[in-house]
C-alpha positions as a Markdown table, in Angstrom:
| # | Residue | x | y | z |
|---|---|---|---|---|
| 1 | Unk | 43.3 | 56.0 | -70.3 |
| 2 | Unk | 42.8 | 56.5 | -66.3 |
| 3 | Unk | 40.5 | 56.6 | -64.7 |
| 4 | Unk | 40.7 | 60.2 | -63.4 |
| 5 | Unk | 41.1 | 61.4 | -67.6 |
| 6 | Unk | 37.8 | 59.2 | -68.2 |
| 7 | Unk | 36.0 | 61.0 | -65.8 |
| 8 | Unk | 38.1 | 64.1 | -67.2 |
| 9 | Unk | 36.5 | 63.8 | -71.0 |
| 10 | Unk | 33.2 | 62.6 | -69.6 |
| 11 | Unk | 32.6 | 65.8 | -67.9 |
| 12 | Unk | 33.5 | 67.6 | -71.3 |
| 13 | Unk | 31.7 | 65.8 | -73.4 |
| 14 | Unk | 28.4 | 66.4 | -71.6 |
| 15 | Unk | 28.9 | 69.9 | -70.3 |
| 16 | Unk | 27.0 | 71.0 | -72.7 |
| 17 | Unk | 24.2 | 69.4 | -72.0 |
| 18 | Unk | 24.6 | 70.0 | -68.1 |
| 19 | Unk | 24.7 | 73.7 | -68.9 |
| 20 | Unk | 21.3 | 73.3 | -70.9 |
| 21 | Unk | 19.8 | 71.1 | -67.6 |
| 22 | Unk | 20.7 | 74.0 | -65.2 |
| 23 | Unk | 19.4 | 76.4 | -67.7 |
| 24 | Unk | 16.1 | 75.2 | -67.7 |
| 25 | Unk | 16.0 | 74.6 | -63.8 |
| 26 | Unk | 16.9 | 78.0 | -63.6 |
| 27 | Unk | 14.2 | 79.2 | -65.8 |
| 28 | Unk | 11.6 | 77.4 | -64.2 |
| 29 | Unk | 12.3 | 78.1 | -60.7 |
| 30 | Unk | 10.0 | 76.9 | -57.6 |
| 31 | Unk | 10.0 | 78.1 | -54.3 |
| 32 | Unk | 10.4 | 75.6 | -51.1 |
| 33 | Unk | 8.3 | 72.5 | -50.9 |
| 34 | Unk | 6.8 | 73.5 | -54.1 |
| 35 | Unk | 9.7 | 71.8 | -56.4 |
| 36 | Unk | 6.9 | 69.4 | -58.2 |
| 37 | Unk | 7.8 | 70.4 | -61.9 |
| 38 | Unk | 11.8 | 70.7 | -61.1 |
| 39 | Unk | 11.5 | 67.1 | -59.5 |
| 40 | Unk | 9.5 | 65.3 | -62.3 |
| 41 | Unk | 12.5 | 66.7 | -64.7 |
| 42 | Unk | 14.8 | 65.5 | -62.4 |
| 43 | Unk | 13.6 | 62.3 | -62.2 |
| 44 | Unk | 12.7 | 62.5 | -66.5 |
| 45 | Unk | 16.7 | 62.9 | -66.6 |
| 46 | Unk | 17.8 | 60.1 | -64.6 |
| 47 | Unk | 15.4 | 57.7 | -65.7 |
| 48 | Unk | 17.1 | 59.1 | -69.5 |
| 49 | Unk | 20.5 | 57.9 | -68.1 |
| 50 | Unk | 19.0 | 54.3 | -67.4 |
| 51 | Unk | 18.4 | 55.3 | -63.7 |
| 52 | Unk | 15.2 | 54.8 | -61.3 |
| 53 | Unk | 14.7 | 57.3 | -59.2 |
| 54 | Unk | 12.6 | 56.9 | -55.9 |
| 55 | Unk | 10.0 | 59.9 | -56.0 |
| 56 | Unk | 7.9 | 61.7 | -53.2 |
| 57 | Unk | 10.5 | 61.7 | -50.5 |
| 58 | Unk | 9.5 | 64.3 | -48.4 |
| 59 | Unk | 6.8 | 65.4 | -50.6 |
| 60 | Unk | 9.0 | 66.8 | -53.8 |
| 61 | Unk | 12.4 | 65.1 | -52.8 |
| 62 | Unk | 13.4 | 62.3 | -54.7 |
| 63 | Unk | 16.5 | 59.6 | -54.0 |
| 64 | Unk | 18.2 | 57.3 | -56.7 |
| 65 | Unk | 21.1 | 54.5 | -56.3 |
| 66 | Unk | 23.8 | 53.5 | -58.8 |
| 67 | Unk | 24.9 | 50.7 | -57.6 |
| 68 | Unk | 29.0 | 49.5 | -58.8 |
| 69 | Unk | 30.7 | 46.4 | -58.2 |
| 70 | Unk | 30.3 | 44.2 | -55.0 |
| 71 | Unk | 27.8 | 47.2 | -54.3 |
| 72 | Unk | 27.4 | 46.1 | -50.5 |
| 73 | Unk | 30.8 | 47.3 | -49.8 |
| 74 | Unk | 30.5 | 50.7 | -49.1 |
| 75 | Unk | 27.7 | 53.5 | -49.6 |
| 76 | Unk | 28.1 | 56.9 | -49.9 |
| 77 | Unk | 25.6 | 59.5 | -50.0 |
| 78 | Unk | 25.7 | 62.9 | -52.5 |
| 79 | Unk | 23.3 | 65.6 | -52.3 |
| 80 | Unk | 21.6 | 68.6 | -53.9 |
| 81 | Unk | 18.8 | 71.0 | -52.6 |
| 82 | Unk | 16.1 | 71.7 | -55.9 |
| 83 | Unk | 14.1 | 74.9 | -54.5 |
| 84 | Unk | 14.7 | 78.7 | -55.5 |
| 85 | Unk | 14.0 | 82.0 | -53.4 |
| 86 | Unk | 11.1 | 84.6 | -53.4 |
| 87 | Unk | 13.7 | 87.0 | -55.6 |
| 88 | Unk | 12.8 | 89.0 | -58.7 |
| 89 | Unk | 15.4 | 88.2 | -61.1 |
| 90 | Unk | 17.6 | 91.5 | -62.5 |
| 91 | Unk | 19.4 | 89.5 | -65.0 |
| 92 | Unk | 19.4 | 90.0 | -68.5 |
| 93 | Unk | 19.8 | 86.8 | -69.9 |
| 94 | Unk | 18.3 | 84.0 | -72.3 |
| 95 | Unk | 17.9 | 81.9 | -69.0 |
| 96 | Unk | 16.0 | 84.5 | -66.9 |
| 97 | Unk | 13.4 | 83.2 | -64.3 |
| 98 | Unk | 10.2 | 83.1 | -66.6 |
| 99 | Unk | 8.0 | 83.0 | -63.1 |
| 100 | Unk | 7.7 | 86.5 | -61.2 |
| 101 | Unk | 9.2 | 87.0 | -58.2 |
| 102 | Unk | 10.9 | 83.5 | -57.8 |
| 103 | Unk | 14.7 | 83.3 | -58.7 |
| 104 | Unk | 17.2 | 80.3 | -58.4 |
| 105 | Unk | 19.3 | 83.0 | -56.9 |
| 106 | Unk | 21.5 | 80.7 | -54.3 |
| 107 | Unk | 22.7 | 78.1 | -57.0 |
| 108 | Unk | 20.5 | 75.4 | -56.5 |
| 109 | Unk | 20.0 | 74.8 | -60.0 |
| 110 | Unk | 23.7 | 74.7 | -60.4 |
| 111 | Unk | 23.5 | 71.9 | -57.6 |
| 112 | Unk | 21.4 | 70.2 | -59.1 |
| 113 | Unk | 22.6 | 70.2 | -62.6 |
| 114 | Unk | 26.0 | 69.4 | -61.4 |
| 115 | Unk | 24.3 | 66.6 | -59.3 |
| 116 | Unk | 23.0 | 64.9 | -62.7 |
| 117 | Unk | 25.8 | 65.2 | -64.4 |
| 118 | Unk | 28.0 | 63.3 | -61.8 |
| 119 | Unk | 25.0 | 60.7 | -61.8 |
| 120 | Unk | 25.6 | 60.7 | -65.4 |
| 121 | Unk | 29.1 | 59.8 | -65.5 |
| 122 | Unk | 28.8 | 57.1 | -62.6 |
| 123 | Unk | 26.6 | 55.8 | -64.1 |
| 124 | Unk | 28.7 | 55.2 | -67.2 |
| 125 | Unk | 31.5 | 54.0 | -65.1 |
| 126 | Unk | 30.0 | 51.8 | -62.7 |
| 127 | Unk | 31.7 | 48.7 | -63.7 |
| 128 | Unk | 35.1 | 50.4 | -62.8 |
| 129 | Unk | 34.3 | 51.2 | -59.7 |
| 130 | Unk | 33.2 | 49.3 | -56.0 |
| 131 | Unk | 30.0 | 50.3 | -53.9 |
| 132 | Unk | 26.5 | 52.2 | -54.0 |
| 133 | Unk | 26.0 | 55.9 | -54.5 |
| 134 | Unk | 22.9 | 57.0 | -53.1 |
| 135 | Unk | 21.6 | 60.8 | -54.4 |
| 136 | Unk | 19.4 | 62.8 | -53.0 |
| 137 | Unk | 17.7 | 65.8 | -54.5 |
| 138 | Unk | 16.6 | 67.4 | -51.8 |
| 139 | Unk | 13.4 | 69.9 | -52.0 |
| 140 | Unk | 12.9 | 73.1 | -49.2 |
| 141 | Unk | 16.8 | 73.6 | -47.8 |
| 142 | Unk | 15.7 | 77.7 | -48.1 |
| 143 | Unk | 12.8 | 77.1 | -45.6 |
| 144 | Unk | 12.2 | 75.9 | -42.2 |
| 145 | Unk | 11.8 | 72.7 | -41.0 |
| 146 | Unk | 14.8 | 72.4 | -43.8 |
| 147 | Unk | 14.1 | 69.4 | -46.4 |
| 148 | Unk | 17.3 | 67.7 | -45.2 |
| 149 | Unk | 15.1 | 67.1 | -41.9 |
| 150 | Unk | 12.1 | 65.8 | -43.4 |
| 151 | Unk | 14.0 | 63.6 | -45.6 |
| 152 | Unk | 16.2 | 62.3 | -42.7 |
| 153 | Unk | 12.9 | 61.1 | -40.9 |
| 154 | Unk | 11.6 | 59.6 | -43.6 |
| 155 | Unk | 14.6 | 57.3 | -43.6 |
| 156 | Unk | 16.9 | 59.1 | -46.4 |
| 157 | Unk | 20.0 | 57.7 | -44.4 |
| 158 | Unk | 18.6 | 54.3 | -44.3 |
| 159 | Unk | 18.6 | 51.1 | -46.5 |
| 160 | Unk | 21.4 | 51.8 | -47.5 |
| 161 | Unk | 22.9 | 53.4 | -44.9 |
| 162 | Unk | 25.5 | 55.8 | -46.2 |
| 163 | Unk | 29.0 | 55.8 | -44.9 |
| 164 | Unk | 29.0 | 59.7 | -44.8 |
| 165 | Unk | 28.0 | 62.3 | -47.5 |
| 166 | Unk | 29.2 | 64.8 | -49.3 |
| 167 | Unk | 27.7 | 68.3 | -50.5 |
| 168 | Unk | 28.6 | 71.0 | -53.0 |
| 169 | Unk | 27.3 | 74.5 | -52.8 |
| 170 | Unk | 28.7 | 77.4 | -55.3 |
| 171 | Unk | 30.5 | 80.3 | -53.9 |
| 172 | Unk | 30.2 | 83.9 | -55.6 |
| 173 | Unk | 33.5 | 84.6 | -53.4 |
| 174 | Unk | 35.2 | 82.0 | -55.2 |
| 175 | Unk | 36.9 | 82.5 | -58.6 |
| 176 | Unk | 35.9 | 79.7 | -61.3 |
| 177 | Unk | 38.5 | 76.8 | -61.9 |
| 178 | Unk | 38.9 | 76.5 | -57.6 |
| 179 | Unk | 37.2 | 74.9 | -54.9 |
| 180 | Unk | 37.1 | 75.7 | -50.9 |
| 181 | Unk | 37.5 | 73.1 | -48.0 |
| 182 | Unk | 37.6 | 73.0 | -44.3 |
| 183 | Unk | 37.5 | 70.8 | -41.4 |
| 184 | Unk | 35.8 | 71.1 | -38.3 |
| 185 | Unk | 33.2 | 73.5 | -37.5 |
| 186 | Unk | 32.0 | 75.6 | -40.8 |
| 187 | Unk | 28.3 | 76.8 | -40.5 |
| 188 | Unk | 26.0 | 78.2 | -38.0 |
| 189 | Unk | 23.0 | 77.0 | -36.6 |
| 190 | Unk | 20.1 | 79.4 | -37.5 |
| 191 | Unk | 17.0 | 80.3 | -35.2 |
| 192 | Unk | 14.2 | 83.0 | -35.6 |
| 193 | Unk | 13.2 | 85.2 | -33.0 |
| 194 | Unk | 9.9 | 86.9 | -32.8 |
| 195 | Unk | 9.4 | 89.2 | -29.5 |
| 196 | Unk | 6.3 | 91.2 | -28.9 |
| 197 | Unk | 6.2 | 94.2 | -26.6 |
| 198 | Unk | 3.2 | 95.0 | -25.1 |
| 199 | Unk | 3.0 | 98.2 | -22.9 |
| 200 | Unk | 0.0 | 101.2 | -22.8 |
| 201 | Unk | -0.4 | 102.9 | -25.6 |
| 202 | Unk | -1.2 | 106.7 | -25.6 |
| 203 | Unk | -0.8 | 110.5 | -26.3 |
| 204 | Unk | 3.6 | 111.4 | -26.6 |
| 205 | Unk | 2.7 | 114.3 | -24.5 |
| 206 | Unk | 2.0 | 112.2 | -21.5 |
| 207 | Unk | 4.6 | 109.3 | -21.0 |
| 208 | Unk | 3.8 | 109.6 | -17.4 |
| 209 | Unk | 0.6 | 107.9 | -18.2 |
| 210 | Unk | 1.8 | 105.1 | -20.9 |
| 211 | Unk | 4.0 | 102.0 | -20.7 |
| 212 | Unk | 5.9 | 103.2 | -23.6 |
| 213 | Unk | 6.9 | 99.8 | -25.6 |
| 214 | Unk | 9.3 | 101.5 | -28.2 |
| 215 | Unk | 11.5 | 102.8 | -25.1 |
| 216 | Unk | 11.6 | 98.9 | -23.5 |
| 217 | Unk | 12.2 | 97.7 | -26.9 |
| 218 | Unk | 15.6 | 99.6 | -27.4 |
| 219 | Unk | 16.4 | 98.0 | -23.7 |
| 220 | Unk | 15.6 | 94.7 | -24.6 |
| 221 | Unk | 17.3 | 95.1 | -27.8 |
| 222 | Unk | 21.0 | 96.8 | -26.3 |
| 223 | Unk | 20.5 | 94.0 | -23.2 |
| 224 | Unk | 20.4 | 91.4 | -25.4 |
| 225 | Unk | 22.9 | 92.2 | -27.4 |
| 226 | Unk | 24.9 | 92.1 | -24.7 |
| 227 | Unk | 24.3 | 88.9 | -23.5 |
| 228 | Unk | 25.4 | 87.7 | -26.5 |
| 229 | Unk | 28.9 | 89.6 | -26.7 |
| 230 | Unk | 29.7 | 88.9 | -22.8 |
| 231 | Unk | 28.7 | 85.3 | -22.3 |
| 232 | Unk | 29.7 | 83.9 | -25.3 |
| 233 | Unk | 34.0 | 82.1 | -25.9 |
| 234 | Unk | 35.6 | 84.0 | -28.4 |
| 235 | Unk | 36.6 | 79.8 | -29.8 |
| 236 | Unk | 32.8 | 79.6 | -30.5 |
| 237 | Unk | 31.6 | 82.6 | -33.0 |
| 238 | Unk | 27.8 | 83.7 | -32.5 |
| 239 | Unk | 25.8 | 86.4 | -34.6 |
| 240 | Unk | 22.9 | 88.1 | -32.9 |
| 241 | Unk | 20.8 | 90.4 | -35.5 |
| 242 | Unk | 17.5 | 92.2 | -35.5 |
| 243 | Unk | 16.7 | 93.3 | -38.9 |
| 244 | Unk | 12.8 | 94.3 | -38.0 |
| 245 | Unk | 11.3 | 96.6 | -35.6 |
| 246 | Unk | 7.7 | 97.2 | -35.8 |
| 247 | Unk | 5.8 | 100.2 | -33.8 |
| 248 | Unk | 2.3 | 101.2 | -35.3 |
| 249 | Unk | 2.9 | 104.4 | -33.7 |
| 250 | Unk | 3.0 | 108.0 | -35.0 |
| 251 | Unk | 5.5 | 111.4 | -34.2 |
| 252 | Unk | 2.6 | 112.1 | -31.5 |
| 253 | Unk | 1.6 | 108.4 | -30.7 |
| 254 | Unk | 2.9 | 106.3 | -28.3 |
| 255 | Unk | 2.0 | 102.5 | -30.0 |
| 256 | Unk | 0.1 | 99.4 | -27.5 |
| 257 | Unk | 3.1 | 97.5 | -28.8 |
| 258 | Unk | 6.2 | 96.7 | -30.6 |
| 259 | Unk | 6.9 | 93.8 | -32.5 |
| 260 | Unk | 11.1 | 92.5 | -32.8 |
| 261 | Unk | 12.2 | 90.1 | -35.5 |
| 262 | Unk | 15.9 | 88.8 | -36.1 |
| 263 | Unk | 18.1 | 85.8 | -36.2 |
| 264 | Unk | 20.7 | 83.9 | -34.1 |
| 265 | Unk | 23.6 | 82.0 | -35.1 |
| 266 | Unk | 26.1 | 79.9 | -33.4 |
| 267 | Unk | 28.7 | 77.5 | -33.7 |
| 268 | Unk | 28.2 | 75.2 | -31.0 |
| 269 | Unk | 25.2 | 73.5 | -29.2 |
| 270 | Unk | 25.5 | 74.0 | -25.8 |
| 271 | Unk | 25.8 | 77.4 | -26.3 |
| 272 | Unk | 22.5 | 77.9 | -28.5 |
| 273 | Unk | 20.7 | 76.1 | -26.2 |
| 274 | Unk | 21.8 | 78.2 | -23.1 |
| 275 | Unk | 21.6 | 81.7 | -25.1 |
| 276 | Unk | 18.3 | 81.0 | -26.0 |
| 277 | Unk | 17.1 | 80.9 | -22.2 |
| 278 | Unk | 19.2 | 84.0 | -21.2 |
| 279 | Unk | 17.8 | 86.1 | -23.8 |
| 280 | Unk | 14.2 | 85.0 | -23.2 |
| 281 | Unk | 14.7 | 85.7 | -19.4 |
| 282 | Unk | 16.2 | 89.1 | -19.4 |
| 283 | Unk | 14.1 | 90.3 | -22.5 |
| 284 | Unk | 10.9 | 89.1 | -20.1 |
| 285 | Unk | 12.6 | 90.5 | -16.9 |
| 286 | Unk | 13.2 | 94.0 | -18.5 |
| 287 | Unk | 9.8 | 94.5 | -19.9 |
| 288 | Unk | 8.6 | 93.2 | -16.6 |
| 289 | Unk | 10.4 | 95.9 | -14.7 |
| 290 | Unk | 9.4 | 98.3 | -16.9 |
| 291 | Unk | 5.7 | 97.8 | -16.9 |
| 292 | Unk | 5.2 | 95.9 | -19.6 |
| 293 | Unk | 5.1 | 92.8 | -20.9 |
| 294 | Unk | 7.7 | 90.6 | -23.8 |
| 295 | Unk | 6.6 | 87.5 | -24.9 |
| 296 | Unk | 9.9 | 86.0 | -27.0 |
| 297 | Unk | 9.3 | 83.1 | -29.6 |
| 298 | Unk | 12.3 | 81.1 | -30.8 |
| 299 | Unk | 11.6 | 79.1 | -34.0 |
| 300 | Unk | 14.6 | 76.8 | -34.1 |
| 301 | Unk | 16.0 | 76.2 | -37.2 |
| 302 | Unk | 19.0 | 74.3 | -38.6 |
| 303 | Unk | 21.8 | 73.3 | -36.3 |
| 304 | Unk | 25.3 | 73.9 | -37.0 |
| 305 | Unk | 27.7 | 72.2 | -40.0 |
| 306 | Unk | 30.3 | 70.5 | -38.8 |
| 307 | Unk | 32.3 | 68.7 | -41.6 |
| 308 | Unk | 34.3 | 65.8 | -40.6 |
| 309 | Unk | 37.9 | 66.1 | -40.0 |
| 310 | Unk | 38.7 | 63.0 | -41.6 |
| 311 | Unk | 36.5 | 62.8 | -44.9 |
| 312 | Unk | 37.2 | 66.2 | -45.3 |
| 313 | Unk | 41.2 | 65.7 | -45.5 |
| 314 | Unk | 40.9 | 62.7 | -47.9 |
| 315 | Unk | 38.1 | 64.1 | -50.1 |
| 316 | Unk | 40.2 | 67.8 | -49.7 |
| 317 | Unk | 43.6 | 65.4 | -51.0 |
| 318 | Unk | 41.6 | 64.2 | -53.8 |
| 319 | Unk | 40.3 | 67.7 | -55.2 |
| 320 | Unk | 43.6 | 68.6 | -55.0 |
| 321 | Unk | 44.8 | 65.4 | -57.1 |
| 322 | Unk | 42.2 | 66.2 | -59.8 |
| 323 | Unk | 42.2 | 69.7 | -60.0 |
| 324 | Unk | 45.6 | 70.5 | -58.6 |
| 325 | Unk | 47.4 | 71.8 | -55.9 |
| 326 | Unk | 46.8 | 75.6 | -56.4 |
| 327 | Unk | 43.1 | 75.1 | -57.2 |
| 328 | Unk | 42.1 | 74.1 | -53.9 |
| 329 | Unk | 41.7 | 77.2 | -51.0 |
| 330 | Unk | 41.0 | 77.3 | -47.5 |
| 331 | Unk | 38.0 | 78.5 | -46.6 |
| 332 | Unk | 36.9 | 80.5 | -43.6 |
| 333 | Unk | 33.7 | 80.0 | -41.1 |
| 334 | Unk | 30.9 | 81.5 | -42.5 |
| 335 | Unk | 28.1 | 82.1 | -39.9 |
| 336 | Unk | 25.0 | 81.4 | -42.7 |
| 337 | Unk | 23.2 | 78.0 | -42.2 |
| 338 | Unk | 22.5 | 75.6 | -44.6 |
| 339 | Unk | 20.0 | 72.0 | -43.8 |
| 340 | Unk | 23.3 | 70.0 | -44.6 |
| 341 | Unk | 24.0 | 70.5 | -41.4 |
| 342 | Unk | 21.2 | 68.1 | -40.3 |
| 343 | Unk | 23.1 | 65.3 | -42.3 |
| 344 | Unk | 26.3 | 66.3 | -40.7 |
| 345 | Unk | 24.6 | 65.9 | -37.3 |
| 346 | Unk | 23.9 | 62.3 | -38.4 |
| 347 | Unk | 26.9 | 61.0 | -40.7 |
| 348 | Unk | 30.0 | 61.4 | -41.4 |
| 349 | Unk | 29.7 | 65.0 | -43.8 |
| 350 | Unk | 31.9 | 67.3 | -46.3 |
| 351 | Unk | 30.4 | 70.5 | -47.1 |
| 352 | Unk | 32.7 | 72.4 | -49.5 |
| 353 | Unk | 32.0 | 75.1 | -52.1 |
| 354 | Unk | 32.6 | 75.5 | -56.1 |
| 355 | Unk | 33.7 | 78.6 | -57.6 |
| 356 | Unk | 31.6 | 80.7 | -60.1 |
| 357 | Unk | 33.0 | 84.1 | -59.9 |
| 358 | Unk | 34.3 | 85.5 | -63.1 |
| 359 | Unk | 35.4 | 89.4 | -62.7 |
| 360 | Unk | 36.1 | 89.6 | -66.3 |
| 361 | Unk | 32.6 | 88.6 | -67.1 |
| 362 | Unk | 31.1 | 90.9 | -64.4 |
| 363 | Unk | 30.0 | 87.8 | -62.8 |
| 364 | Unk | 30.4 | 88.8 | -59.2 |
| 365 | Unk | 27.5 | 89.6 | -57.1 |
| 366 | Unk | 26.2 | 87.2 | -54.2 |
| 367 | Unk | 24.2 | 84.7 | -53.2 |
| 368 | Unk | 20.2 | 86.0 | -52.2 |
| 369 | Unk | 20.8 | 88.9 | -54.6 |
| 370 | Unk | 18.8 | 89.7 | -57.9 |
| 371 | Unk | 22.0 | 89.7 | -60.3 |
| 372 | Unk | 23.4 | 86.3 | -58.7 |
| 373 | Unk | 24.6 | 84.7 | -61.9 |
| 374 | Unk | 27.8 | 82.0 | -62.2 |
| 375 | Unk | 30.0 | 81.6 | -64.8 |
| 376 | Unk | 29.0 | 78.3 | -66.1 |
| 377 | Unk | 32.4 | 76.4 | -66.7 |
| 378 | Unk | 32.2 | 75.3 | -63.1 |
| 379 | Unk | 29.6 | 72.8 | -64.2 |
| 380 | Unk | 32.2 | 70.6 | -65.7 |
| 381 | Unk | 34.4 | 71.2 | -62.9 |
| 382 | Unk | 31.6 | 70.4 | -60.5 |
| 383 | Unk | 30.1 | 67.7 | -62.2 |
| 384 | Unk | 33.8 | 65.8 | -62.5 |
| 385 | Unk | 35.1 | 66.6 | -59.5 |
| 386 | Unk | 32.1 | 65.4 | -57.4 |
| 387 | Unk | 32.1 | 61.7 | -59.5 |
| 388 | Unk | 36.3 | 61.7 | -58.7 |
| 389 | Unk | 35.7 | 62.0 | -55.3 |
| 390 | Unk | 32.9 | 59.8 | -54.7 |
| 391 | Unk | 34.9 | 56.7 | -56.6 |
| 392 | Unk | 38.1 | 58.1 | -54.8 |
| 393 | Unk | 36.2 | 57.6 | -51.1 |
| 394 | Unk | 34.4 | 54.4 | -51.9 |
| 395 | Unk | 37.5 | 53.0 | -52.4 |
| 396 | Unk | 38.6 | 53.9 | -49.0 |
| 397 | Unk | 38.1 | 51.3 | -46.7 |
């Protein structure tokens, strides 16, 4: 037998058992930074396949190395994010989130489920294949600083020092039985923006004697926007969005202030850096000229994924050897953010997505949503896939 049918029956035989790990992840779900049961089963599992995990990293993270043949050769790097999302769970199902108000509702515990299972079969191949695999189970991607970022500091990329790394995430968009690939730029960076207005609150009667803050707001907010269309290439994508708007006013009660919240995204560097100074000057220069005041707070968040061209060709050639040609799609940008990004920032990266939708089961809503669910055959396609192409690009030289 090959060895691409070996990994083939491997990932059969156990996907039972991977579809009972991801169920209990999933029922036991724990919000960023706070993945300390989900960890210790984690680490329960690998130790189970004759594994020893390196616990702590980054306060729940944890790292693990299954070393081949001549294992100095090459290392590669595989990882998967542990924590869930502040979500009540809608779904009516054996598996249902048991804690209130915290739902694995962006797949993580399909990531990481997959993530043991591939470890699993690795592991039982090891002797047929040359070079170290180094996975990471990564705690906090949903949350800023990002786990990825903590782990990197605390020397996740180090001793050994991966080659590059690869990541799988599922995709609701997706059907099941197909996976999505693409080179170059993919995800956008991510920052939080926090404005307050202040002005001179008072009675609506009398503007003349107010600085209204609501009425500089909707400046600040149309200016900005602007910016954002008129400065920025159409070759580089950027997504400016305010989704809060706070004014402790009344029909008859002009407020002391307004308080802004929203997000922006881009696809290149240079560009968030120089956006970020353009919006913080003219947001300060209109309140300014209109009597008031703006004081603008950028949290920085994740940078932007950028997959690389070459690892993601080979390891895009060698999905489409195991799962075949018509199983593999092109996928477009997609202006979320994810913490991989930090990796790609540092190593060579591949990003690329499993599918889990399922129309005929009803299986169909996204990601961040209450009814997120997956149609759990893509655990055996995830779980073989990812061991195919980690033995695949360790033997590249």
């Amino acid at each position: 037998m090959g060895l691409k049918d070996r990994i083939k029956q491997l990932a059969k035989e156990y996907a039972e058992e991977i579809i009972a790990i991801r169920r209990h992840i999933h029922s036991n779900p724990e919000l960023s930074f706070q993945e300390f049961n989900t960890s210790k089963f984690i680490a329960s599992k690998l130790q189970s396949f004759g594994l020893e995990p390196i616990e702590g990293v980054a306060g729940t993270g944890l790292t693990v190395l299954i070393e081949g043949k001549n294992p100095k050769k090459k290392v590669l790097a595989l990882r998967a994010d542990m924590d869930a999302l502040p979500i009540n769970e809608a779904n009516q199902v054996s598996y249902k989130s048991k804690n209130e108000g915290v739902m694995h509702a962006c797949g993580h515990d399909v990531h990481s489920a997959s993530l043991l299972g591939t470890a699993k079969i690795l592991q039982e191949i090891k002797n047929q294949f040359e070079g170290t695999v180094k996975l990471i189970f990564q705690p906090g991607e949903e949350k800023l600083p990002g786990g990825a970022s903590l782990m990197i500091k605390e020397g996740v990329l180090e001793n050994p020092k991966p080659a590059g790394i690869i990541g799988q995430h599922v995709m609701p968009l997706v059907p099941v039985g197909k996976v999505g690939f693409r080179e170059g730029m993919y995800m956008a960076s991510a920052d939080e923006l926090y404005l307050t207005i202040k002005g001179k609150g008072g009675h609506a009667a009398l503007p003349e004697m107010n600085i209204d803050p609501v009425l500089i707001a909707s400046h600040i907010i149309v200016a900005l926007q602007q910016i954002i269309s008129r400065n920025s290439s159409p070759k580089i994508p950027s997504v400016l969005s305010f989704g809060k708007v706070t004014a402790n006013g009344a029909t008859n009660i002009i407020p002391e202030e307004v308080k802004i919240e929203g997000t922006f995204r881009a696809m290149n560097e240079e560009w968030r850096a120089d956006a970020h100074k353009k919006m913080r000057k003219m947001a300060e220069n209109i309140a300014e000229g209109m009597g008031g005041e703006c004081e603008f707070k950028i949290l920085k968040g994740y940078p932007y994924l950028k997959n690389n061209p070459q690892l993601t060709a080979r390891v895009r050639k060698e999905a489409k050897d195991y799962m075949g040609e018509e199983n593999v799609v092109d996928l477009d940008l997609w202006m979320g953010a994810e913490d991989f990004a930090f990796y790609s920032q540092e190593t060579d990266a591949c990003f690329y997505r499993l599918g889990v939708r399922n129309e005929e089961k009803g299986i169909v809503s996204g990601v961040h949503t209450p009814t997120f669910d997956i149609d759990e055959s893509a655990l055996e396609i995830g779980t073989g896939l990812m061991a195919w192409l980690t033995i695949q690009e360790l033997s590249f030289p």
